[in-house]
C-alpha positions, 0 to 999 in steps of 0.5 A: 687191717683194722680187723686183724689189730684187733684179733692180735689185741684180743690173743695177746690179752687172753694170753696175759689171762692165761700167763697170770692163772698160771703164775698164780697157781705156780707162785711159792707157798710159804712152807714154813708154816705147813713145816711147823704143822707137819711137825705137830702132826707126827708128833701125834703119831708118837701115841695110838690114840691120836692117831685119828687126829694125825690123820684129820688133821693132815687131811685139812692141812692138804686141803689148806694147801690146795685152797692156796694153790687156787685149787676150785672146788665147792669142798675138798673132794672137788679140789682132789679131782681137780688137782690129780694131775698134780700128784705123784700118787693120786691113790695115796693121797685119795687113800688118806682122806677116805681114812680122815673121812672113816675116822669123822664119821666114826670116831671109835674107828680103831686104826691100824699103825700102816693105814695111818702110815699109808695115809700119811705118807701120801698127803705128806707126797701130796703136800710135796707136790703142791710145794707147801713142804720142801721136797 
């Protein structure tokens, strides 16, 4: 008898666990803060030379909303793969970090109005997804 407590004891505290991660994970992001950063990055869509920094720094602004998710990973590739599951369109958002990738290593990219447009439009699903931006 004693036996089957403690295994009941046991299923109820590794439920607790689970039901904790899971809430953590689900808890609201404050979106007022990745709505103001959103703006400023479609303000630097207005001009083609800020283009690479529209795309840089949407990328690093998906990455902040994945670290706020709990989203593990040693750097923002790792989180990616972990968190897919979660976006609407993996392939979008994959697309726009490639490109932030592209730009960082080489800064004279030149870009073209529907990579960027591609590129934006899936992180900004991605940050939709992740609940930083309202849907």
């Amino acid at each position: 008898m004693s036996m089957t407590i403690i295994i009941a004891s046991a299923g109820a505290v590794l439920a607790l666990a689970a039901a904790g991660l899971v809430w953590r994970r689900m808890r609201p992001i404050k979106s007022e803060r990745f709505q103001d950063r959103w703006q400023e990055v479609q303000k630097l869509c207005s001009a083609k030379e800020s283009w690479p920094k529209a795309v840089v720094d949407a990328d690093r602004l998906l990455d902040e909303a994945l670290k706020k998710r709990h989203i593990a990973g040693k750097n923002m590739g790792e989180r990616l793969v972990r968190a897919q599951r979660l976006f609407t369109d993996n392939d979008s958002v994959w697309f726009g970090h490639k490109l932030r990738s592209k730009v960082e290593g080489d800064p004279e990219t030149k870009l073209k109005e529907d990579e960027v447009k591609n590129a934006l439009i899936g992180i900004r699903q991605a940050l939709k997804d992740l609940g930083a931006l309202p849907k």
